[in-house]
mmCIF file of the N, C-alpha and C atoms, coordinates in Angstrom:
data_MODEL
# 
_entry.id   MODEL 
# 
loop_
_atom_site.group_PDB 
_atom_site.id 
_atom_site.type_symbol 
_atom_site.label_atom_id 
_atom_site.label_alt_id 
_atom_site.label_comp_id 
_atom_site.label_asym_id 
_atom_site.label_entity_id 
_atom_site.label_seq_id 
_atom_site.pdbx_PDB_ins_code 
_atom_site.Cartn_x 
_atom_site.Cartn_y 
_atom_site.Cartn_z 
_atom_site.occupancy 
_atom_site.B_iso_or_equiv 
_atom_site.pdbx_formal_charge 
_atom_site.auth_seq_id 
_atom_site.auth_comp_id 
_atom_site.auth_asym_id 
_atom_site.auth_atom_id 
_atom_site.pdbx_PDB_model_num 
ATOM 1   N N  . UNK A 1 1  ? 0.827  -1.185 0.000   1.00 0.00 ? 1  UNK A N  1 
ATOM 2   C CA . UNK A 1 1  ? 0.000  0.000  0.000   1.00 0.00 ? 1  UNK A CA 1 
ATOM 3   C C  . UNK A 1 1  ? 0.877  1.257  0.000   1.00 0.00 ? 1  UNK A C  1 
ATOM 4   N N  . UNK A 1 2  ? 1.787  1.241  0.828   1.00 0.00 ? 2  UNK A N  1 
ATOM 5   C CA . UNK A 1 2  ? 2.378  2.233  0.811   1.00 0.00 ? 2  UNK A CA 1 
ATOM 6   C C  . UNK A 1 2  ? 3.767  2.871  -0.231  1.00 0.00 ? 2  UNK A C  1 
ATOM 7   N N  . UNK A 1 3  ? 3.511  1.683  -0.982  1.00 0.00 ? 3  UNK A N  1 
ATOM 8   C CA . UNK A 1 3  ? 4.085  1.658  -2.354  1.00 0.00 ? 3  UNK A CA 1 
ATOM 9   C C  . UNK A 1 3  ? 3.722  2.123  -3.380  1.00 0.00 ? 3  UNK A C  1 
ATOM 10  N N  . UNK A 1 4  ? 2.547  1.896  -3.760  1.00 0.00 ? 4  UNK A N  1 
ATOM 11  C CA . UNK A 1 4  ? 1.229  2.670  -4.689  1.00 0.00 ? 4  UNK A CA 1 
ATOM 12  C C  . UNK A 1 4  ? 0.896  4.015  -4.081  1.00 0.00 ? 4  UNK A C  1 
ATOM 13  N N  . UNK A 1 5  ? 1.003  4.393  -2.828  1.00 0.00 ? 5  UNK A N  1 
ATOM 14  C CA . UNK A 1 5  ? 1.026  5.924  -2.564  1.00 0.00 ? 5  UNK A CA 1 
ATOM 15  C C  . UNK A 1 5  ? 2.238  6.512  -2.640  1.00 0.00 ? 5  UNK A C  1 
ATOM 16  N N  . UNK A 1 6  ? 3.536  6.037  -2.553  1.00 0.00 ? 6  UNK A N  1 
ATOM 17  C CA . UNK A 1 6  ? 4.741  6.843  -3.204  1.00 0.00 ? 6  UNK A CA 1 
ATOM 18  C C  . UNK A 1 6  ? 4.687  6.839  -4.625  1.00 0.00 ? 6  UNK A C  1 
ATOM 19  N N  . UNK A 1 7  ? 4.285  5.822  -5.660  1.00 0.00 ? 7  UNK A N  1 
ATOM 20  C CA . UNK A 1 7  ? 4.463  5.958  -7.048  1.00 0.00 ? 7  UNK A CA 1 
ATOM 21  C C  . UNK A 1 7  ? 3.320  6.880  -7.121  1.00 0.00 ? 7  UNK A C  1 
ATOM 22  N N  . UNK A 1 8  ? 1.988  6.814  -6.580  1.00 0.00 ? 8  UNK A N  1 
ATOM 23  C CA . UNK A 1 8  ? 1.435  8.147  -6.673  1.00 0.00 ? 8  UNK A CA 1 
ATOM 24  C C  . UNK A 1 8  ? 1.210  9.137  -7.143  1.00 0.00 ? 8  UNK A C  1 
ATOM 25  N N  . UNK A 1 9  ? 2.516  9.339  -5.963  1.00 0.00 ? 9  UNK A N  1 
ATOM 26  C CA . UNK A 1 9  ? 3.139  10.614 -5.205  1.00 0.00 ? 9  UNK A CA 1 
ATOM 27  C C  . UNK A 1 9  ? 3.722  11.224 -6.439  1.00 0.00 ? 9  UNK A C  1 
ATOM 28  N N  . UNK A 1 10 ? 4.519  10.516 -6.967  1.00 0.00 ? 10 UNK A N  1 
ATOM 29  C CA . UNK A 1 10 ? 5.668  10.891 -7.680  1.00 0.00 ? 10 UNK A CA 1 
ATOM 30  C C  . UNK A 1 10 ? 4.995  10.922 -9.158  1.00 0.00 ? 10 UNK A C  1 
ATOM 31  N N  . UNK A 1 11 ? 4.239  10.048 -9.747  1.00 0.00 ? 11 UNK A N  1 
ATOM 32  C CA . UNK A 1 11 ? 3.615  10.430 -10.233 1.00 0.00 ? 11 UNK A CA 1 
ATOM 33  C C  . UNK A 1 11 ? 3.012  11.687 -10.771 1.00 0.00 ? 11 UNK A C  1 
ATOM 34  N N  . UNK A 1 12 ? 2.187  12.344 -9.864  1.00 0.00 ? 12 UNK A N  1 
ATOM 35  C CA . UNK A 1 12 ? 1.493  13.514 -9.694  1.00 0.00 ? 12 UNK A CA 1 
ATOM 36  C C  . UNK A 1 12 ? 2.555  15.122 -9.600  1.00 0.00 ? 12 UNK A C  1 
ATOM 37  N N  . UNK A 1 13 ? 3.210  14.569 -8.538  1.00 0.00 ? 13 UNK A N  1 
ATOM 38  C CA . UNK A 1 13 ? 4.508  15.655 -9.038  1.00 0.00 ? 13 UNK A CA 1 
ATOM 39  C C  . UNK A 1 13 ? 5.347  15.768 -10.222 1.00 0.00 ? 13 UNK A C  1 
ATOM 40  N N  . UNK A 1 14 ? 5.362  14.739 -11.321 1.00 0.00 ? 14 UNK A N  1 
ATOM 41  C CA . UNK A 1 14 ? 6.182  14.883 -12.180 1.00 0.00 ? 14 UNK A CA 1 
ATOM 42  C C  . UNK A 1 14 ? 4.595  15.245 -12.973 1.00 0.00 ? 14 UNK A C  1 
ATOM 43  N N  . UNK A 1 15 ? 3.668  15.066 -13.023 1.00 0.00 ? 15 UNK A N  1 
ATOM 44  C CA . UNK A 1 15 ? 2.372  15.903 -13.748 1.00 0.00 ? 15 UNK A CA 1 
ATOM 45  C C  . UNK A 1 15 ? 2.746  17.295 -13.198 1.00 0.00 ? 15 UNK A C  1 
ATOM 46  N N  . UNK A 1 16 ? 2.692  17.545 -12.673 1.00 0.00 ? 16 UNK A N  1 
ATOM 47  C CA . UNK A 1 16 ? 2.805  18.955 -11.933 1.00 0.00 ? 16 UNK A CA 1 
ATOM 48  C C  . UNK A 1 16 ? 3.633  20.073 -12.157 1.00 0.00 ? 16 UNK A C  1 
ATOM 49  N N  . UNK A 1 17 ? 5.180  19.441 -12.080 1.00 0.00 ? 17 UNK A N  1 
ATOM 50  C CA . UNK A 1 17 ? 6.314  19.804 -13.031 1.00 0.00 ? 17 UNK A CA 1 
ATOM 51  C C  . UNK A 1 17 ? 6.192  20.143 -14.537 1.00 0.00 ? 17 UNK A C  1 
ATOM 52  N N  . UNK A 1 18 ? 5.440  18.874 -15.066 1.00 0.00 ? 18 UNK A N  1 
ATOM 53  C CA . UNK A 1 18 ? 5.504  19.408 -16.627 1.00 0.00 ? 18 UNK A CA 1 
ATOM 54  C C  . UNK A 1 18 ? 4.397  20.449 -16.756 1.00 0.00 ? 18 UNK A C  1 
ATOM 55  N N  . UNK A 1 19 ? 3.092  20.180 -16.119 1.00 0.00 ? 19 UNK A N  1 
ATOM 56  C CA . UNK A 1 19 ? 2.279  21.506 -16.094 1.00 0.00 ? 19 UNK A CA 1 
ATOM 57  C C  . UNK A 1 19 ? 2.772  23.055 -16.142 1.00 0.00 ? 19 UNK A C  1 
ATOM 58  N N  . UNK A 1 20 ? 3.488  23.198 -14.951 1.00 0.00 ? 20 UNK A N  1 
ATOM 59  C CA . UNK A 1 20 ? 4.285  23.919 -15.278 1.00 0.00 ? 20 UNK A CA 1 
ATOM 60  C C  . UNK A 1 20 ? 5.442  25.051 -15.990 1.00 0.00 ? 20 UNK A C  1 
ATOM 61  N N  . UNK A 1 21 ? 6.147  23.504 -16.226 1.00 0.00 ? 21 UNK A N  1 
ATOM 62  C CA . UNK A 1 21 ? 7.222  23.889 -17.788 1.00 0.00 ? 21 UNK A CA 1 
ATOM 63  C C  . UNK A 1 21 ? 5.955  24.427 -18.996 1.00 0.00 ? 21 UNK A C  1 
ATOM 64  N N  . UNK A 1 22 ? 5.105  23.770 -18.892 1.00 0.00 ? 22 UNK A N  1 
ATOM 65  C CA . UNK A 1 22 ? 4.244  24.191 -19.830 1.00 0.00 ? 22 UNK A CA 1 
ATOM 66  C C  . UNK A 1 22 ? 4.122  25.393 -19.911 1.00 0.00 ? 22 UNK A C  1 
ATOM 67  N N  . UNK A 1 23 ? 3.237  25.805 -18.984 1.00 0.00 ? 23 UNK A N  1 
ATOM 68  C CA . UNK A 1 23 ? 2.262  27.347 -18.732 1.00 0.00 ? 23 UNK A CA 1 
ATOM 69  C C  . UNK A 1 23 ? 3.729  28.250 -18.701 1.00 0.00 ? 23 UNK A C  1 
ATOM 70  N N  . UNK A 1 24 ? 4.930  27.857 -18.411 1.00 0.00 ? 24 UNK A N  1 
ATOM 71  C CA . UNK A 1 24 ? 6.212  28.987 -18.174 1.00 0.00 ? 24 UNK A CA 1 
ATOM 72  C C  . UNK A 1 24 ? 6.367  28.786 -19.829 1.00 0.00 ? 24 UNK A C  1 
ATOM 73  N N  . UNK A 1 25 ? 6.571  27.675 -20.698 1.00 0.00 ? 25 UNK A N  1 
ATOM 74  C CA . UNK A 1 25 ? 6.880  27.908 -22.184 1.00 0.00 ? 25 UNK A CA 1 
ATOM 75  C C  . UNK A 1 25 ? 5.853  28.968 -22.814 1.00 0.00 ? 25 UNK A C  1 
ATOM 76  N N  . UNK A 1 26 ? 4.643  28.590 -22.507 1.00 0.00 ? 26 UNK A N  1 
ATOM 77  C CA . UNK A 1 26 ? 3.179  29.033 -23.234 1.00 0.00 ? 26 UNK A CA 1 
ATOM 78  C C  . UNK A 1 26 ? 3.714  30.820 -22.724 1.00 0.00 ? 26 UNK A C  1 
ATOM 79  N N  . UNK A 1 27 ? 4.115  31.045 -21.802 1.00 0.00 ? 27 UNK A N  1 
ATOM 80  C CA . UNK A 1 27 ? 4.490  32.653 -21.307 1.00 0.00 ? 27 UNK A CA 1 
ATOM 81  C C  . UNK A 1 27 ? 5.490  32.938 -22.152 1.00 0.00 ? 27 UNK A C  1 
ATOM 82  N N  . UNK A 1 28 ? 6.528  32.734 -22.367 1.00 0.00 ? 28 UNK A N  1 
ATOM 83  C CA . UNK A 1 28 ? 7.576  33.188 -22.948 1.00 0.00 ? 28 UNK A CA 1 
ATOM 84  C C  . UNK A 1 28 ? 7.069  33.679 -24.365 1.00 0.00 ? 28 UNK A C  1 
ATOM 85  N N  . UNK A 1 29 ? 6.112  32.300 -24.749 1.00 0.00 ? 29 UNK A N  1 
ATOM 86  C CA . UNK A 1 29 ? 5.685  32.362 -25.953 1.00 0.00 ? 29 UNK A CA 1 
ATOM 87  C C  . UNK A 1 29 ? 5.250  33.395 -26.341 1.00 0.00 ? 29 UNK A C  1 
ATOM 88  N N  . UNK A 1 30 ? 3.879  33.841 -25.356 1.00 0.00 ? 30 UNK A N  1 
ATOM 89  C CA . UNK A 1 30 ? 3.302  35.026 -25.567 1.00 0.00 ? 30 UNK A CA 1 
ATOM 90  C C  . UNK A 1 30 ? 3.835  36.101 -25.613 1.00 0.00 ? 30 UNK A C  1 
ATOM 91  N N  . UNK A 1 31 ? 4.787  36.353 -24.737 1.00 0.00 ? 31 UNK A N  1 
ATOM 92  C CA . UNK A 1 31 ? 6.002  37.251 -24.397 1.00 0.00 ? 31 UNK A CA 1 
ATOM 93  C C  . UNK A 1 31 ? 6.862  37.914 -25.661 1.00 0.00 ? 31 UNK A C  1 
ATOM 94  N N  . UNK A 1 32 ? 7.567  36.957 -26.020 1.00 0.00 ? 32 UNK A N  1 
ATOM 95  C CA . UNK A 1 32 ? 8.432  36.909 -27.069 1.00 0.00 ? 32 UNK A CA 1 
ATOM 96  C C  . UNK A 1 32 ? 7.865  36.868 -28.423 1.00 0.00 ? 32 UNK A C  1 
ATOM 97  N N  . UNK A 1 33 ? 7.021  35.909 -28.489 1.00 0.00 ? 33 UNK A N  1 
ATOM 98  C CA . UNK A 1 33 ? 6.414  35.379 -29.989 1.00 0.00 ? 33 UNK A CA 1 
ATOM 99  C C  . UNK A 1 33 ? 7.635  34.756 -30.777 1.00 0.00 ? 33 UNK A C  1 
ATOM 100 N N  . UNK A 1 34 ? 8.597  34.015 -30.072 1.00 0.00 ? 34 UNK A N  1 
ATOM 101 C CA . UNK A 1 34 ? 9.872  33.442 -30.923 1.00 0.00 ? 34 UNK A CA 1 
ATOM 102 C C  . UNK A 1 34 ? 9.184  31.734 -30.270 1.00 0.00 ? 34 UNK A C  1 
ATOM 103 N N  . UNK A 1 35 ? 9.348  30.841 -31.450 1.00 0.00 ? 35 UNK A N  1 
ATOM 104 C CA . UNK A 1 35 ? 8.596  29.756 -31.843 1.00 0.00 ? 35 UNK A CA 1 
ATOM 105 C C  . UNK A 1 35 ? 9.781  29.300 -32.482 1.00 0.00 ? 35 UNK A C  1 
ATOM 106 N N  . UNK A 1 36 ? 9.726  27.510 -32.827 1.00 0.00 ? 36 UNK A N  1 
ATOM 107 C CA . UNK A 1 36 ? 10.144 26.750 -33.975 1.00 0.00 ? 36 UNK A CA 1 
ATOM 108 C C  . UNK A 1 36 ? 8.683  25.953 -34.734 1.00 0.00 ? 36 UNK A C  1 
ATOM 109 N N  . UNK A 1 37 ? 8.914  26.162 -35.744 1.00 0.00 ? 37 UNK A N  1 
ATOM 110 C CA . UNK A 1 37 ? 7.725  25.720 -36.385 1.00 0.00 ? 37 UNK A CA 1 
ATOM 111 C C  . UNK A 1 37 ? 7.949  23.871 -36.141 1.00 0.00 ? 37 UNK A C  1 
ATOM 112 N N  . UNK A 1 38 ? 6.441  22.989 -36.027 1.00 0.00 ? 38 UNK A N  1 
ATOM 113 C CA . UNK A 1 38 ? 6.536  21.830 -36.500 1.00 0.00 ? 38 UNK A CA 1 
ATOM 114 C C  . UNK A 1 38 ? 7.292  20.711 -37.332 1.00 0.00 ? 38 UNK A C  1 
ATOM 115 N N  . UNK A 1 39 ? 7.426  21.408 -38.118 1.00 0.00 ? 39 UNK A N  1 
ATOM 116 C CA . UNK A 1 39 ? 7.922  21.145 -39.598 1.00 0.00 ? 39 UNK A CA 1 
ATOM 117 C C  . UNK A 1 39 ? 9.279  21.027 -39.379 1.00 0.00 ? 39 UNK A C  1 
ATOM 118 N N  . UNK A 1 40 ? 10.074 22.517 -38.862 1.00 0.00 ? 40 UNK A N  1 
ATOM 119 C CA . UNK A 1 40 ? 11.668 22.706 -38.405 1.00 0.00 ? 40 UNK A CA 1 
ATOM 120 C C  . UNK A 1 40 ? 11.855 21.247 -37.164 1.00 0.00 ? 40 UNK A C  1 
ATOM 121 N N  . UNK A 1 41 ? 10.865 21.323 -36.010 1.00 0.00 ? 41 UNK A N  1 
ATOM 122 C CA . UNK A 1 41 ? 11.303 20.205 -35.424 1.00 0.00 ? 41 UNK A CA 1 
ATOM 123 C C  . UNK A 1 41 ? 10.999 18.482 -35.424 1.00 0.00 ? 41 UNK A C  1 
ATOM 124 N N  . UNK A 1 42 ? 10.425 18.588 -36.177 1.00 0.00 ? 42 UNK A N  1 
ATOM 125 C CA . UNK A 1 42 ? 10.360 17.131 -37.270 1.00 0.00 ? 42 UNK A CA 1 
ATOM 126 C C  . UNK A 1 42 ? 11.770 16.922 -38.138 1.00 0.00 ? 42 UNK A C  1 
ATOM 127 N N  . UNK A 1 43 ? 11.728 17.763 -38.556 1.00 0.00 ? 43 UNK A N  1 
ATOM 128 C CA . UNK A 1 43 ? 13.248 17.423 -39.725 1.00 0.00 ? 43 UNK A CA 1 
ATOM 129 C C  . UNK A 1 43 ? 14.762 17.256 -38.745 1.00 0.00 ? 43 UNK A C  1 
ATOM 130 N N  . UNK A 1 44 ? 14.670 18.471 -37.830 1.00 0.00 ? 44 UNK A N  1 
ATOM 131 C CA . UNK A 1 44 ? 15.860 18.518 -37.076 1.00 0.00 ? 44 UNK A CA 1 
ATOM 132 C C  . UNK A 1 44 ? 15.680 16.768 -36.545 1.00 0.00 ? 44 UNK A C  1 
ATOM 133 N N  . UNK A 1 45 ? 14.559 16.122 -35.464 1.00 0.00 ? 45 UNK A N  1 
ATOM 134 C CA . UNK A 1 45 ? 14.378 15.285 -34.769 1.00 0.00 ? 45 UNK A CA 1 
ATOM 135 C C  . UNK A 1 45 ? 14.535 13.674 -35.885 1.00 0.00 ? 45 UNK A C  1 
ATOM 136 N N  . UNK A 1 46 ? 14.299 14.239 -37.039 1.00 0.00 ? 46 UNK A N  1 
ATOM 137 C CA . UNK A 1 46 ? 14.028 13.128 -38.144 1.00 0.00 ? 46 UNK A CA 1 
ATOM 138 C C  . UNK A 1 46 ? 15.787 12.344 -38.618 1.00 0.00 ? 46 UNK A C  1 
ATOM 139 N N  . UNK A 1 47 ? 16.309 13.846 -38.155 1.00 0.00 ? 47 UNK A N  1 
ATOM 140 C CA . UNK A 1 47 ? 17.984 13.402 -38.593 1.00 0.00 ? 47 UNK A CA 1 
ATOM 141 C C  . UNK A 1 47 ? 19.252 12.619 -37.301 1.00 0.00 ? 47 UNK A C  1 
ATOM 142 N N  . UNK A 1 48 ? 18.246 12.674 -35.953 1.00 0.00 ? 48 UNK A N  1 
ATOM 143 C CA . UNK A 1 48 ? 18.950 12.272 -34.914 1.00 0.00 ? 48 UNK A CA 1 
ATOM 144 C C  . UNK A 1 48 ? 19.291 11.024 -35.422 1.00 0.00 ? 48 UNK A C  1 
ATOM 145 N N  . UNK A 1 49 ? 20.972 10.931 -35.097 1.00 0.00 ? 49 UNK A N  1 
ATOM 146 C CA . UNK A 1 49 ? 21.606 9.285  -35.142 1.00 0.00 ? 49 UNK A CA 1 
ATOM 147 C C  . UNK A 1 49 ? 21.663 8.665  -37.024 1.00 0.00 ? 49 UNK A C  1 
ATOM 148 N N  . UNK A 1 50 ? 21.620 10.106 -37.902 1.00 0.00 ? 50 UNK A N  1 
ATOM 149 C CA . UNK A 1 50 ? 22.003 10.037 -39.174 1.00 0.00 ? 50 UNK A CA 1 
ATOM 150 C C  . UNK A 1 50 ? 23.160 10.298 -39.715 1.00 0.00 ? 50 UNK A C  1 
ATOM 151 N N  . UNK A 1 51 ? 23.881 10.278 -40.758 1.00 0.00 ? 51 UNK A N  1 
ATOM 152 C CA . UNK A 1 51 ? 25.447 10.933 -40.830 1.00 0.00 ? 51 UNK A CA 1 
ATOM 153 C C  . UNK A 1 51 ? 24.805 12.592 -41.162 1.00 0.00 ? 51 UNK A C  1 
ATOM 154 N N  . UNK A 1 52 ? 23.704 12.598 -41.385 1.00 0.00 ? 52 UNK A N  1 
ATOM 155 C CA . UNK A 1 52 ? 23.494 14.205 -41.675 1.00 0.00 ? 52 UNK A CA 1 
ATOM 156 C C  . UNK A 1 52 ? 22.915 14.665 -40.925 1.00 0.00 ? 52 UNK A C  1 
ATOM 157 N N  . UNK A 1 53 ? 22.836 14.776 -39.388 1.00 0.00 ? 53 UNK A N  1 
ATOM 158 C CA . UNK A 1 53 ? 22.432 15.332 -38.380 1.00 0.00 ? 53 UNK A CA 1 
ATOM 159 C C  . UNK A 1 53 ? 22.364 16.586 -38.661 1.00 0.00 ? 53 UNK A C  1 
ATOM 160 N N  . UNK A 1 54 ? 21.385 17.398 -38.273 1.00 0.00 ? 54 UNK A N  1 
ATOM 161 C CA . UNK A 1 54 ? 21.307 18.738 -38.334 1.00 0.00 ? 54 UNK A CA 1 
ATOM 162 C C  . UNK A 1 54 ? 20.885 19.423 -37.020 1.00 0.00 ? 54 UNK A C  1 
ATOM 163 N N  . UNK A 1 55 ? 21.213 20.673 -36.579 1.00 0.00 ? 55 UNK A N  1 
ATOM 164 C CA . UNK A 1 55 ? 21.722 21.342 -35.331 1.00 0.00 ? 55 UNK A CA 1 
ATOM 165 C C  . UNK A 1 55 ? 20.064 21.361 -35.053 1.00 0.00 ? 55 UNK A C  1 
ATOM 166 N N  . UNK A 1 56 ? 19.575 21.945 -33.605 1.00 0.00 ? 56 UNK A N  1 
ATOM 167 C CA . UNK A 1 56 ? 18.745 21.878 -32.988 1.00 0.00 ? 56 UNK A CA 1 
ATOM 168 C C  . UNK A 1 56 ? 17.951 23.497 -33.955 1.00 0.00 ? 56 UNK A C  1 
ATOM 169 N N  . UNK A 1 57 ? 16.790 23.436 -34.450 1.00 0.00 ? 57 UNK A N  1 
ATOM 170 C CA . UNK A 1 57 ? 16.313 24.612 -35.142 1.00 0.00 ? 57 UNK A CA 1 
ATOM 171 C C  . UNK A 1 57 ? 16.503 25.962 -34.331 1.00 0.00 ? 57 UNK A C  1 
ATOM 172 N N  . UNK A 1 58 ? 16.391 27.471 -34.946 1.00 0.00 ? 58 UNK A N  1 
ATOM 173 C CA . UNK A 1 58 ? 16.535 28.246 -34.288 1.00 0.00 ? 58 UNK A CA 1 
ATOM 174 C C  . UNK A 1 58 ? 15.100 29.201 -33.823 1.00 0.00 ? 58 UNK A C  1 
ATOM 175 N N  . UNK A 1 59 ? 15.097 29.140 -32.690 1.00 0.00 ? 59 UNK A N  1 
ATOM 176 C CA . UNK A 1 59 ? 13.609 29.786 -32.484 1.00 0.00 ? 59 UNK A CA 1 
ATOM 177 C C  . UNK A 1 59 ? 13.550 31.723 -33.056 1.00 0.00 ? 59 UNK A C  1 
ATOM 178 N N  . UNK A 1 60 ? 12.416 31.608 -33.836 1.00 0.00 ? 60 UNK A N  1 
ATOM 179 C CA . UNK A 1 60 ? 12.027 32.988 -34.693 1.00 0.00 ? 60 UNK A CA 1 
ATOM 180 C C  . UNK A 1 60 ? 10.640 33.365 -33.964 1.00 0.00 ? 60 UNK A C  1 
ATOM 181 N N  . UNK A 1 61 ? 10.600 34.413 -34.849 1.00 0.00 ? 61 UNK A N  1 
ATOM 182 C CA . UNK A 1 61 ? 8.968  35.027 -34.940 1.00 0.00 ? 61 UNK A CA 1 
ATOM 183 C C  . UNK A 1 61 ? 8.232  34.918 -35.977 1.00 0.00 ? 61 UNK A C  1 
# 
């Protein structure tokens, strides 16, 4: 029992955390208006562990 209330636990705090990171990205966002489009992080993510790796996209407006 008291096993299933620490995974929980931990559980719910790592929900909590990313909630978070969220609503702080979603701010910046609004803030800034500097974004990577879909598209940029598909291709960058598409080339991980290729000989043509390409650098992490650069966030714009």
């Amino acid at each position: 029992m008291r096993e299933a209330i620490e995974q929980y636990v931990e559980r719910e705090e790592r929900r909590e955390n990313f909630r978070q990171d969220t609503l702080k990205a979603w701010e910046d966002y609004q803030a800034t208006g500097l974004h990577a489009s879909a598209d940029e992080v598909e291709k960058w993510l598409a080339s991980w562990g290729t000989d043509d790796e390409v650098p992490a996209p650069t966030c714009h407006k």
